[in-house]
C-alpha positions in Angstrom: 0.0 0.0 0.0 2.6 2.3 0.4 4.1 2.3 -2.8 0.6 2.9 -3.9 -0.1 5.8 -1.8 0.4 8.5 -4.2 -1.7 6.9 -6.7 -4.9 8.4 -7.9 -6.9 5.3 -7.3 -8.9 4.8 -4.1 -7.1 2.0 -3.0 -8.3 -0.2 0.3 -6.7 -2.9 2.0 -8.3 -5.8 2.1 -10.2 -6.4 5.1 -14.2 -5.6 6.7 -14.5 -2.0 5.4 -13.7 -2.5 1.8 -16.2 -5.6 1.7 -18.7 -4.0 4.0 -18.5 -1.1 1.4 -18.6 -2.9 -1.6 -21.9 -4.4 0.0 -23.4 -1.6 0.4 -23.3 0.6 -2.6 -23.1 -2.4 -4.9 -19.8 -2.3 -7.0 -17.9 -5.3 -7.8 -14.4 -5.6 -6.4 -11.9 -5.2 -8.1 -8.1 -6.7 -6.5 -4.5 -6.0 -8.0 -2.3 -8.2 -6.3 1.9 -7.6 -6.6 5.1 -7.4 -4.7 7.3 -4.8 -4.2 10.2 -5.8 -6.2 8.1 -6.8 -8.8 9.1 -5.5 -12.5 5.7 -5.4 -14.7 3.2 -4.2 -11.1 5.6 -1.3 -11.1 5.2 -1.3 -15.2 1.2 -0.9 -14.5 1.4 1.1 -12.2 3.2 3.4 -14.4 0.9 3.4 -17.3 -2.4 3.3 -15.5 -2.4 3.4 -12.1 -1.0 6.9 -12.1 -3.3 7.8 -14.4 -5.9 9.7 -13.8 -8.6 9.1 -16.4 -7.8 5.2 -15.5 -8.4 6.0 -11.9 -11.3 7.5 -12.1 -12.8 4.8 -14.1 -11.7 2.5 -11.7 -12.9 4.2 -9.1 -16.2 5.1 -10.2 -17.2 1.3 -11.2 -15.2 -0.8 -8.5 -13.8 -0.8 -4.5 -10.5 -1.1 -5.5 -8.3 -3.3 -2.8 -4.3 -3.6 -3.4 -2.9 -6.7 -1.7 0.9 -7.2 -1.0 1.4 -11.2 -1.8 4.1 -11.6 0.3 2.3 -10.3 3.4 -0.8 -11.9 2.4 -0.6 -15.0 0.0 -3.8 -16.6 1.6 -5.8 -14.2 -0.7 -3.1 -14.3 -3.9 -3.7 -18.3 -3.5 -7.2 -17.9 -3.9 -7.2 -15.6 -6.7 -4.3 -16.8 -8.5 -6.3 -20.0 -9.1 -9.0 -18.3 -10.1 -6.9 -16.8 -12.9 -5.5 -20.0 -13.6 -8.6 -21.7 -13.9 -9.8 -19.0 -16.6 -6.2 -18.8 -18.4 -4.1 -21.9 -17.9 -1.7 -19.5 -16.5 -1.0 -16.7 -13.5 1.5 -14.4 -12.8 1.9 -10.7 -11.2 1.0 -8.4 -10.8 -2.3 -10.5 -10.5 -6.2 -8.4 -11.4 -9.1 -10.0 -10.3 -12.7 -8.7 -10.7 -15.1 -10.3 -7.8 -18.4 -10.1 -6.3 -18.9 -7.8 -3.4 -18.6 -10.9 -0.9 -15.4 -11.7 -2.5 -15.9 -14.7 -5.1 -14.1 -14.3 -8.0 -15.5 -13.6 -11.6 -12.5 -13.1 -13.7 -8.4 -12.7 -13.4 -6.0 -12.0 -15.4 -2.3 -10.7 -15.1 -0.4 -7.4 -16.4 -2.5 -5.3 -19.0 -1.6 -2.7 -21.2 -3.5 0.9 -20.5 -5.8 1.0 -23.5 -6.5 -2.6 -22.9 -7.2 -2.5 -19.3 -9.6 0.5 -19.9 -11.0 -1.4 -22.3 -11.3 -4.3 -19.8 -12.6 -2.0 -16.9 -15.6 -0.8 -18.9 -16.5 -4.6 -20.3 -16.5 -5.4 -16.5 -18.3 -2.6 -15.2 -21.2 -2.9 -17.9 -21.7 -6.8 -17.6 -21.8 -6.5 -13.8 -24.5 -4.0 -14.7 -26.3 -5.4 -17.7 -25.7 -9.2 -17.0 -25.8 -9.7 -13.4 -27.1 -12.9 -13.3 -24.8 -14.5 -15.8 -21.7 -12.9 -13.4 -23.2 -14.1 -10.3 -23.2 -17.8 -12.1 -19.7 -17.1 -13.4 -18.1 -16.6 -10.0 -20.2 -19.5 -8.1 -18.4 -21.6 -10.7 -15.3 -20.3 -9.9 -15.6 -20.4 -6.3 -16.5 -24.0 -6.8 -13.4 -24.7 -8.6 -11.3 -23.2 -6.5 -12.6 -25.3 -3.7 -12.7 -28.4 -5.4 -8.4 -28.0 -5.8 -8.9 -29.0 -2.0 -11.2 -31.4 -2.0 -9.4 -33.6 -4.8 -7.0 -35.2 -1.5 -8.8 -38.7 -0.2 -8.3 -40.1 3.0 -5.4 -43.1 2.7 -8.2 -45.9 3.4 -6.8 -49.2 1.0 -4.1 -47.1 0.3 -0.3 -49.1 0.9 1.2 -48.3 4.2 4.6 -47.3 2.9 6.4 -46.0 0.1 8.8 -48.4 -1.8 12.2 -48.5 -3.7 10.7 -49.1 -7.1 8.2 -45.8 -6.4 11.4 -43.9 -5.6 13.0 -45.1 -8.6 10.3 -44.1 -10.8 9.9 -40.6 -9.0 13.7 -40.3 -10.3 12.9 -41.2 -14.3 10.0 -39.3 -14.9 11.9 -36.4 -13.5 15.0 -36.7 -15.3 12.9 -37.1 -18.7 12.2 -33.3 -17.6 16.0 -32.3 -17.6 17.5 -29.9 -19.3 20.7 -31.9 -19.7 22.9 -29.4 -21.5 21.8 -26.5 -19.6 20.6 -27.6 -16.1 17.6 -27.2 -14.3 13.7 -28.0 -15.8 13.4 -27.8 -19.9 12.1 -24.3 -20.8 12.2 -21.2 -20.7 11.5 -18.9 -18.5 14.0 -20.8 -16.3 13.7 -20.6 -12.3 15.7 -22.3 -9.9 13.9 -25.4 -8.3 16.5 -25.9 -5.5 13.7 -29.0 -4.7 14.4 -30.6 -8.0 18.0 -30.2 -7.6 17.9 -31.9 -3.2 15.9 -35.0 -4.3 18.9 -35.8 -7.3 21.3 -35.5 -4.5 19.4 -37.4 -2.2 18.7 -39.8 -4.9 22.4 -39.8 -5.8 23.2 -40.6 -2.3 21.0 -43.6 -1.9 21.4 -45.1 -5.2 25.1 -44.2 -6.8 23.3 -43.2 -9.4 25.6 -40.9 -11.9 22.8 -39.6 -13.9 21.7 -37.8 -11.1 24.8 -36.0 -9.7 25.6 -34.8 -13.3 22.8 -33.3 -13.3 22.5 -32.0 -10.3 26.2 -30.5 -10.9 25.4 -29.3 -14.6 22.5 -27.2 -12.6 24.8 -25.7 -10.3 27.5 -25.3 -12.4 25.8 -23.6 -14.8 23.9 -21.2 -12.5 26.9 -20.4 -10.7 28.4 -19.4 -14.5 25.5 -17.2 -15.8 23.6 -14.1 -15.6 21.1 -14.9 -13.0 24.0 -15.0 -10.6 25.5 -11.5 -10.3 29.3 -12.5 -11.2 30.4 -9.1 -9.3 28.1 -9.1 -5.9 27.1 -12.6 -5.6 23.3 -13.9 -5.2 21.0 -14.8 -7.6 17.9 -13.4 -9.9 14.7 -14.5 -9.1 14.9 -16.5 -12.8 16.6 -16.2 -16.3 14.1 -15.6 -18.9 16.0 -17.8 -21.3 16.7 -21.3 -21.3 20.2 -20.9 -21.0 20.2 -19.0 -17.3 21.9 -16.1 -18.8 19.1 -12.9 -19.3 17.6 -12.4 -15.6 14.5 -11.1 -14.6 16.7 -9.1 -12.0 14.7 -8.9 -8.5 16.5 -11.0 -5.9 14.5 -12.0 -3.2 15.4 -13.6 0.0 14.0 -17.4 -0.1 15.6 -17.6 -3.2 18.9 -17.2 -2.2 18.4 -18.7 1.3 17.2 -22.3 0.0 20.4 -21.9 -2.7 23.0 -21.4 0.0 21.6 -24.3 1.3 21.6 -26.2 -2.0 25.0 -24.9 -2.9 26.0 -26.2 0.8 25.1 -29.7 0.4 26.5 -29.8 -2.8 29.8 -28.5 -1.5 29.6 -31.5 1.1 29.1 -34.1 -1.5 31.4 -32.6 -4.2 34.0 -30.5 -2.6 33.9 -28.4 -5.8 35.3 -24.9 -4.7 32.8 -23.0 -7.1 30.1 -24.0 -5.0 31.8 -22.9 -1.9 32.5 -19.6 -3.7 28.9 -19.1 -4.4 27.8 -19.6 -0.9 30.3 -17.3 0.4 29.4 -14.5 -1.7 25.5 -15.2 -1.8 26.0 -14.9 2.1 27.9 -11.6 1.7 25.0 -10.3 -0.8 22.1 -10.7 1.9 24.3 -9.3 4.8 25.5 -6.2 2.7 21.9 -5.5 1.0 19.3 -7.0 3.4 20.2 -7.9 6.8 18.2 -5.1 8.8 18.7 -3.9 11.7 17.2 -6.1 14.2 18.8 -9.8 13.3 16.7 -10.4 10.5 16.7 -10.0 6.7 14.8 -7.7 4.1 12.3 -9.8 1.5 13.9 -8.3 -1.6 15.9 -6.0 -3.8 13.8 -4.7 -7.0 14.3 -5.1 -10.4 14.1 -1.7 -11.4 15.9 1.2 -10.6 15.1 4.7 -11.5 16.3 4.5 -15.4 14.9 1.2 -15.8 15.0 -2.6 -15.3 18.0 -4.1 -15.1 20.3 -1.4 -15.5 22.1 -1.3 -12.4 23.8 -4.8 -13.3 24.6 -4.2 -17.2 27.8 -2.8 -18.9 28.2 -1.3 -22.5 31.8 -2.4 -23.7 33.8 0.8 -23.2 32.9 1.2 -19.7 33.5 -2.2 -19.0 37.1 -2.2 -20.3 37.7 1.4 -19.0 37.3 0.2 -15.1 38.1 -3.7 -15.3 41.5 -3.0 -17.2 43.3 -3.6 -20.1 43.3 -7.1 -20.1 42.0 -8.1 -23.4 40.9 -11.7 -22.0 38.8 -9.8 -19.1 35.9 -9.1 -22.2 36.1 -12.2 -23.9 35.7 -13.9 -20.3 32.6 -12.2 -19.2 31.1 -12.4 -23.0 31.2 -8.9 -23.0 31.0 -7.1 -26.5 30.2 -3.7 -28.4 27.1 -5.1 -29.9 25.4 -6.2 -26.1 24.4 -10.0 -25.2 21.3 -8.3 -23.9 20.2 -5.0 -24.9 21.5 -3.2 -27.7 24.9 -2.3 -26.5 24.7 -2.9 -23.0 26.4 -6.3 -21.5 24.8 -9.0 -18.6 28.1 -10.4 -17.0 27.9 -14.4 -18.2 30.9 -16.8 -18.1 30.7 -20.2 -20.1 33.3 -21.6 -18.2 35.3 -21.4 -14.6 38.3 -19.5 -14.4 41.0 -21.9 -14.1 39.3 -23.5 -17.2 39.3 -20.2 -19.4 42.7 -19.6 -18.4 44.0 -23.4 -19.4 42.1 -22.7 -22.7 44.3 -19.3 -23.3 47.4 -20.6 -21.4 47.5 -18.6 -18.8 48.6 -19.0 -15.5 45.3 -20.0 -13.3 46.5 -17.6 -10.4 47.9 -14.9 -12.6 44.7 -15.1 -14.1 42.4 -15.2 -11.6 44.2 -12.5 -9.8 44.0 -10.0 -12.5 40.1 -10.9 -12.4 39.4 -10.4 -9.1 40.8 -7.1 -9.5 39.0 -6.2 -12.3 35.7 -7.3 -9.7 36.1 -5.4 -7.3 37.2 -1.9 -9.6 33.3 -3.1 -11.1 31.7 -3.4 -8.0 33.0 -0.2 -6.7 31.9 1.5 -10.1 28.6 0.0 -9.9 27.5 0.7 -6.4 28.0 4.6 -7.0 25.4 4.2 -9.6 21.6 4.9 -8.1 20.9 1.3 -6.4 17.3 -0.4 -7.0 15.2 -0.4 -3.8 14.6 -3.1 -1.2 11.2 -4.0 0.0 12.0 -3.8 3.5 8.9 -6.1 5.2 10.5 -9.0 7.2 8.3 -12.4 7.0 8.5 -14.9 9.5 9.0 -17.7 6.6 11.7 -16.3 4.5 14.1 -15.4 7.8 13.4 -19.5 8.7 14.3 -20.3 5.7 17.6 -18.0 6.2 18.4 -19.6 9.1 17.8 -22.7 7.6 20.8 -22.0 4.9 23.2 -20.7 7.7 22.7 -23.7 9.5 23.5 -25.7 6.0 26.2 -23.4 5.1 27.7 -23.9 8.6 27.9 -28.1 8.6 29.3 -27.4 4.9 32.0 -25.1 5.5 32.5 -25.1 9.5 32.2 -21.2 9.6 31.0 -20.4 13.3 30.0 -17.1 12.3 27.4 -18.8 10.0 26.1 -20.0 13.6 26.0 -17.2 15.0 24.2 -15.8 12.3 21.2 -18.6 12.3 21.2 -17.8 16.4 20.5 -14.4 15.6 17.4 -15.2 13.7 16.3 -17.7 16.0 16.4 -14.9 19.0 14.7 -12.5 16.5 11.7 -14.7 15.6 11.6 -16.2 19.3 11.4 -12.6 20.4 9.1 -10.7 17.8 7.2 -13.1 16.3 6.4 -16.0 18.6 3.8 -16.1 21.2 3.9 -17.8 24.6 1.2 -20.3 23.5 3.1 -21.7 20.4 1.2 -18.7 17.6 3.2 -16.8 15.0 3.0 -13.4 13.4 3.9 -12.7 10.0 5.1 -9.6 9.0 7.2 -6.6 11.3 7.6 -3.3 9.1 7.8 0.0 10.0 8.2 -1.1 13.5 4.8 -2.6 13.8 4.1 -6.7 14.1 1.0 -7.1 11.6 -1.1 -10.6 10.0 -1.4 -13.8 12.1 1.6 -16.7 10.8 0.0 -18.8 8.0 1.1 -22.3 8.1 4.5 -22.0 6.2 5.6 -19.6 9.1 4.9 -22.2 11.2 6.5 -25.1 9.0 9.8 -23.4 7.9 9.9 -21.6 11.8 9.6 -25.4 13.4 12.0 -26.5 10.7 14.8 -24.2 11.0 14.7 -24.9 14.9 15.2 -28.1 14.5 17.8 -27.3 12.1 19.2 -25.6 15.0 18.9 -28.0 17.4 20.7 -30.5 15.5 23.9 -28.3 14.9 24.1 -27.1 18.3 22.1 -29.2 20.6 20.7 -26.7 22.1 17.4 -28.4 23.3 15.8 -25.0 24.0 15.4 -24.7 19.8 14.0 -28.1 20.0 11.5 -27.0 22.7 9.8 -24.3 20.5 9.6 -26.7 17.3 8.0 -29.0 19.3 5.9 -26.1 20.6 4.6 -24.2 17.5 4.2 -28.1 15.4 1.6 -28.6 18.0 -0.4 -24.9 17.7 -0.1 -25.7 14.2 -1.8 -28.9 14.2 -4.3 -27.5 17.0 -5.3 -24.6 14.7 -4.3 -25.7 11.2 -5.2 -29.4 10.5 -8.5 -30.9 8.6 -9.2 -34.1 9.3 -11.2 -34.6 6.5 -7.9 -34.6 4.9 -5.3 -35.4 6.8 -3.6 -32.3 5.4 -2.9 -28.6 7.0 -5.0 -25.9 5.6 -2.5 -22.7 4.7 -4.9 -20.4 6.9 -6.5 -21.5 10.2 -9.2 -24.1 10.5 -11.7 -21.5 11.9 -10.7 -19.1 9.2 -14.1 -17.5 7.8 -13.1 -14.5 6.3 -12.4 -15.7 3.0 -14.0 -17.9 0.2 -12.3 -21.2 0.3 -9.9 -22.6 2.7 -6.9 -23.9 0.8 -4.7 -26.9 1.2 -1.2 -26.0 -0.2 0.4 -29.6 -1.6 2.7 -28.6 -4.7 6.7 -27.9 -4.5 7.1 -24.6 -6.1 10.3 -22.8 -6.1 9.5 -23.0 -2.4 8.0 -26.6 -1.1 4.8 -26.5 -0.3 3.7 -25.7 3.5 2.5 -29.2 3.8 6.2 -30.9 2.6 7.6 -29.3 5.0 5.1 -30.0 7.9 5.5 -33.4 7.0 9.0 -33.2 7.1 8.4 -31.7 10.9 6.8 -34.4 12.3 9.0 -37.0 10.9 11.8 -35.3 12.3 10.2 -34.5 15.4 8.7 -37.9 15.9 11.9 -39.6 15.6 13.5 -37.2 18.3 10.8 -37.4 20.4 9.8 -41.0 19.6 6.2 -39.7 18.8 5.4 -42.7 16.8 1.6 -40.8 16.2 3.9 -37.7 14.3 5.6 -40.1 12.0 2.3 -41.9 11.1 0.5 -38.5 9.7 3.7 -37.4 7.7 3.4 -40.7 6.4 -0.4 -40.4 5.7 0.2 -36.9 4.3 2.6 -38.0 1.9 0.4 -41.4 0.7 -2.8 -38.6 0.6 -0.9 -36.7 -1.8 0.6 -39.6 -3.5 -1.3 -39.1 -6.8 -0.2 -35.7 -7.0 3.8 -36.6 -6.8 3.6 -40.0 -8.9 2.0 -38.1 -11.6 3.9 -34.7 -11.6 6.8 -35.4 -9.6 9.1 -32.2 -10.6 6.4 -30.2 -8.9 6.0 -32.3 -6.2 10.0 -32.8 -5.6 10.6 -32.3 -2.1 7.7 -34.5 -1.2 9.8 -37.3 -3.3 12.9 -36.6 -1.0 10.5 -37.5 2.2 9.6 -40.6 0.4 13.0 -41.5 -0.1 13.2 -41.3 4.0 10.7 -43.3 4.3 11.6 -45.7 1.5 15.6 -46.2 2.9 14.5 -45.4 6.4 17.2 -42.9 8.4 19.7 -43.2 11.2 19.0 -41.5 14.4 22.7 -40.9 15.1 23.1 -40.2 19.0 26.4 -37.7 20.2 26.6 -37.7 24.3 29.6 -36.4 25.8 31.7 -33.3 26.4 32.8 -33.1 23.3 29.5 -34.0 21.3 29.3 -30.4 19.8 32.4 -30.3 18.5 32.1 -34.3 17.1 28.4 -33.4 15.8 30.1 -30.7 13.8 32.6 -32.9 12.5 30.3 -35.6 11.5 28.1 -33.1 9.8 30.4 -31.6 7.2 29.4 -34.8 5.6 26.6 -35.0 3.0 24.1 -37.0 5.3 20.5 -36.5 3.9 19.4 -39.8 5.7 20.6 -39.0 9.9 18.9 -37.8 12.7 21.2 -35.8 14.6 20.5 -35.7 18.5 22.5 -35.2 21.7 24.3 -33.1 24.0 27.0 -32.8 26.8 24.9 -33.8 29.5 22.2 -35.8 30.2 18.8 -35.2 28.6 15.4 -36.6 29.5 14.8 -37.4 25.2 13.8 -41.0 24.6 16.6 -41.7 22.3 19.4 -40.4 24.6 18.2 -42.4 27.6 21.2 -44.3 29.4 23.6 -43.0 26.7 26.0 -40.8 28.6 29.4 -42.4 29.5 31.4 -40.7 32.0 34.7 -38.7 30.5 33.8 -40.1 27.4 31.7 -38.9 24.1 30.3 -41.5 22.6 28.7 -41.8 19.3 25.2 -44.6 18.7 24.4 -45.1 15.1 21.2 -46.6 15.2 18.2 -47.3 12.7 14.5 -47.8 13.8 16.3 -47.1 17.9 18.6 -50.5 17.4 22.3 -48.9 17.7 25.3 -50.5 16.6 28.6 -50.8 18.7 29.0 -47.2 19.9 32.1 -45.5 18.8 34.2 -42.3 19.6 36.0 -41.4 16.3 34.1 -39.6 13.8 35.3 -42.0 10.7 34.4 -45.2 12.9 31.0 -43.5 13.0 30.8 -42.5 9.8 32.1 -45.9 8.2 29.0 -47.2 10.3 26.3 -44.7 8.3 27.8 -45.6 5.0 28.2 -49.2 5.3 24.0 -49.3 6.2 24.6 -50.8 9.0 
C-alpha cells in the first residue's frame, strides 16, 4: 500500500471496510495483487495506475483493494487459481474482478493501459447489464477453487509405505524433464527449483546413481556461471528468462537465495567443488550487505528496477567495462562482453561459459595470474557499480523467509564449519523467538515500519519449526527443540482438517475468505505441507512420537497421486519418500565433546541421519542411558537398534555408509 499511496486510485486494503463497502453501494471488487520488487506491477502502475482518467474509471465502477502477496498469499492463493482456472496460467501483478462478498468472476495478469480500460468498462457494464450470468460465473469459480482442495482422499486401502521401485520411478520421470545441457527444468522462463535439484542428491546418495549427480552439478554449475547469478556481488535473480540461465529477470529476493545457500552447501559437502563454496560465500555476503536489517533479520527483496529502468544497475556497454576492469583483453572475452550487447542493444549481462581456471588453461594462462588479475578487475566493477543509483529493497520482514535463512546458515555452517554462519542462524532464531512467537506456540507474519502485523499462516509455522530443529541439530541446544515441538503442536491445534489429513495454509476456523486452501505442490519454495510433513517426521523420531511419523506418512500417501503423476512439482515431497523408503539413522552424540564431534560428523553429505544429543544428560527418549562418564560416545542406530558405539568420527561414519 505504500508504494501505492500516491496513486490516484482509491485503494483499500483488504479487510471488513472494503467488503462492508462494496456491499453496500453495490460495486464489484476489483483486487490487483503484486510485490514490491516486482518488475511489470511497477510497469502498470506506471501506465495506468498513475493515471488519472484510468483511476477515475476504476474508481467510479469498482472498490479497489491492493494486496501485497508476500504479506498476504492466503488471498493471492485464492485468486491466482482463479486466474489459472480462466487462463491456464497466473503471474503478477495479479487483477481479479469479484463479487462484493469476494468470489471471483474473472483474473488475469499485467495489461496494457488501452486494454485495461478497455477491460474496466467490459466489467463494469456486464456487472451491470448481466448480473445474473456474473453471479453464475463466479459461483463456478468459487467452486473450482474449492474443489483444488477437495481432490485429496483419506489413505483408506491405500499401501502403508512407500517403496524402492516408487522412488525409482519418481527419479525417471523427472529426469525425462532435464534440461541436460543447460541444467535445471526444460524451458524457458528458467527458475531455480533448488527442490528438483535436493531430491537428485538425495537420490544420488541412496542409489550411486551418476545420472543424477551430473545433473545436479550441470545445474549448479551452470547457475553459478550465468547471468542470474550476479558475477560481481554474488546472489541470484529471481529466474533467467531464457533457457540458458543467462538474461535475468533481475529482483533477488530472500528465499531464493536462502534455500540456494543451502543447495550450494550440500553440494559443497558431496562434491567439494570450490565454485560451489565460492557461491555460498558471496551469496551470504550479498544478503548481509543488501538486506540484513537492523534487528537480526533480513529484508524480502531487492527490485528489479531502478530509477532509469529494469535491469540497468547490473549491465555494462563495452567501453565502460574495459575502462574500469582493465586492459586485459581476455577480461571481455571472459565475461562475453561485446560492443554489440548480449542483452540489450549495446549494453552487456556479465555471463561466463566456463570457470576461471578452465578459461585460463584454454588461453594458457597461469590459473592464479589469471584469476588475480580478475578479481581485480571485480572489485574496480563493484566499486563502479554501487556509485550508480541502487534499485530499492522491500523492506517487510516475514516470518518464513528469515526461517528459511536460518535454515541456509545452518547448511552453510555443517558445509563449511564457519562459526560465524552460527552465529548468524542464532541471531534469527532470538529474532523470531522474540518478535514473532507467542507464549502459546502462535506466530505473526510480518514486522515493518516497527509494527508486528497478519497472524503466521502455516509455512511460518512449518519453515519456523524447521529451521529450529535445524538448529537444534547443529548445536544441541534443546531450547530450539523445545519451541519446534511447541509451534508443530499450535499448528496442528489450529491448522489441521481431518477430513484430509492435510494442514489448511490459513487456520481451521478461518471465515473471512472464500475457500480454505490446502497447499500440496513444490514450487520454487515446497509446499507448507512438505515441510510439515518433514516436521513431524523429524520430530517424531527425536521425540519417539510414533503418532507424528504416522500423519507425515499419511500426508505424503494422501498426496501420492499428485507426486507419482507430476513429480518435478511435487520434488521435495519425493525426498520425504526417499526417507521413508531407505528409512534414516538417528545418530546419537553424548559427551563433552559431542558439539564439537556433531560438527565434524556433519560436514558430511548425510540427507538420511537424525542428529541428537548433548554434553549432559537429557530426558529425550533416544538419549536415555547414553551418557558415559569422561567419554563422548557416538550410537548409530536405525529404527532405535544402535550399533557398537564409537568415539571417532570415521568409525562412526564408516557405520552410516556401510548401512549398518
Amino acid at each position: 500500500m505504500q508504494q501505492h499511496a500516491d496513486n490516484p486510485v482509491d485503494w483499500y486494503e483488504w479487510g471488513d471496510e472494503a467488503i462492508a463497502n462494496a456491499i453496500k453501494v453495490n460495486k464489484p471488487l476489483l483486487i490487483s495483487i503484486g510485490y514490491a520488487s516486482c518488475h511489470w506491477c511497477h510497469e502498470m502502475e506506471k501506465e495506468s495506475f498513475m493515471d488519472t482518467a484510468v483511476a477515475r474509471l476504476m474508481n467510479e465502477n469498482f472498490i479497489c483493494i491492493k494486496v501485497d502477496r508476500e504479506e498476504r498469499p492466503d488471498i493471492d492463493n485464492i485468486y491466482m487459481s482463479a486466474c489459472r482456472l480462466i487462463s491456464g496460467s497466473g503471474g503478477w501483478p495479479l487483477n481479479a474482478f469479484a463479487l462484493p462478498d469476494g468470489k471471483p468472476f474473472f483474473a488475469g495478469t499485467y495489461y496494457s493501459k488501452n486494454s485495461w480500460k478497455n477491460l474496466l468498462i467490459d466489467i463494469s457494464k456486464a456487472y451491470k447489464e448481466k448480473h445474473d450470468l456474473v453471479i453464475k460465473q463466479a459461483d463456478a469459480l468459487t467452486r473450482g477453487i474449492a474443489d483444488e482442495t477437495l481432490s485429496f482422499n483419506k489413505t483408506d486401502g491405500m499401501p502403508l509405505s512407500v517403496s524402492n521401485q516408487d522412488y525409482q520411478k519418481m527419479f525417471d520421470s523427472i529426469y525425462l524433464k532435464l534440461d541436460t545441457v543447460n541444467g535445471g527444468l526444460k524451458g524457458a522462463p528458467k527458475f531455480p527449483m533448488p527442490v528438483v535439484t535436493e531430491f537428485l542428491l538425495q537420490y544420488h546418495y541412496h542409489t550411486g546413481n551418476t545420472q543424477a549427480i551430473d545433473a545436479a552439478s550441470t545445474t549448479l554449475t551452470k547457475m553459478a556461471l550465468g547471468g542470474i547469478y550476479d558475477q560481481l556481488g554474488g546472489g541470484f535473480a529471481r529466474y533467467s528468462t531464457d533457457g540458458e540461465w543467462h538474461i535475468p529477470h533481475f529482483e533477488k529476493m530472500l528465499y531464493d537465495n536462502a534455500q540456494l545457500i543451502s543447495l550450494y552447501a550440500h553440494a559443497f559437502q558431496v562434491t567439494q567443488n570450490g565454485l560451489y563454496k565460492k557461491v555460498i560465500t558471496e551469496t551470504i555476503s550479498f544478503i548481509e550487505k543488501e538486506l540484513a536489517s537492523p534487528y537480526g533479520s533480513y529484508y524480502s527483496s531487492v527490485n528489479a528496477d531502478t530509477e532509469n529502468a529494469e535491469g540497468e544497475f547490473y549491465t555494462w556497454t563495452e567501453n565502460d567495462f574495459k575502462r574500469i576492469a582493465g586492459d586485459d583483453i581476455l577480461l571481455a572475452e571472459y565475461f562475453n562482453v561485446t560492443s554489440a550487447g548480449n542483452w540489450k542493444k549495446g549494453n552487456n549481462i556479465l555471463t561466463a561459459t566456463c570457470t576461471p581456471e578452465e578459461f585460463a588453461i584454454s588461453k594458457s594462462r597461469l590459473a592464479d595470474e589469471f584469476i588475480s588479475i580478475l578479481n581485480k578487475a571485480k572489485d574496480k566493477l563493484l566499486t563502479e557499480r554501487n556509485r550508480r543509483i541502487k534499485p530499492t529493497t522491500d523492506k517487510k520482514l516475514l516470518t518464513a523467509w528469515n526461517a528459511i535463512m536460518l535454515k541456509g546458515y545452518t547448511d552453510a555452517y555443517s558445509a563449511l564449519g564457519e562459526q560465524d554462519y552460527l552465529t548468524k542462524a542464532l541471531t534469527i532464531a532470538e529474532y523470531l523467538e522474540k518478535n514473532m512467537l507467542n507464549s502459546n506456540g502462535s506466530l505473526k507474519r510480518v514486522f515493518k515500519d516497527k509494527k508486528i502485523t497478519v497472524d503466521g499462516f502455516l509455512d511460518d509455522y512449518a519453515w519456523t519449526a524447521y529451521a529450529f530443529i535445524k538448529l537444534y541439530q547443529v548445536s544441541f541446544d534443546k531450547h530450539w527443540l523445545g519451541l519446534a515441538k511447541q509451534i508443530t503442536e499450535y499448528a496442528f491445534k489450529n491448522f489441521y482438517d481431518k477430513n484430509t489429513d492435510l494442514f489448511y495454509y490459513t487456520p481451521a476456523n478461518e471465515t473471512k475468505l472464500i475457500v480454505k486452501k490446502i497447499e500440496t505442490a513444490d514450487d520454487v519454495i515446497p509446499s507448507s505441507n512438505t515441510i510439515m510433513a518433514w516436521v513431524l517426521y523429524t520430530l517424531g523420531i527425536i521425540y519417539d512420537k510414533s503418532d507424528y511419523i504416522d500423519l507425515s506418512r499419511t500426508m505424503l500417501l494422501v498426496v501420492s497421486e499428485k507426486w507419482k503423476m507430476f513429480p518435478a512439482f511435487h520434488a521435495a515431497w519425493c525426498s520425504l519418500a526417499g526417507l521413508f523408503s531407505y528409512g534414516t539413522y538417528e545418530v546419537v552424540v553424548m559427551g563433552k565433546d559431542a558439539v564439537a564431534k556433531n560438527k565434524s560428523i556433519q560436514r558430511k553429505y548425510l540427507p538420511d541421519c537424525i542428529m541428537i544429543g548433548g554434553t549432559n544428560k537429557e530426558n529425550l527418549p533416544l538419549l536415555e542411558n547414553k551418557l558415559v562418564e569422561n567419554r563422548t560416545m557416538i550410537y548409530v542406530c536405525k529404527n532405535k537398534i544402535c550399533k557398537k558405539p564409537v568415539e571417532e568420527v570415521d568409525e562412526a561414519l564408516t557405520q552410516i555408509r556401510n548401512k549398518l
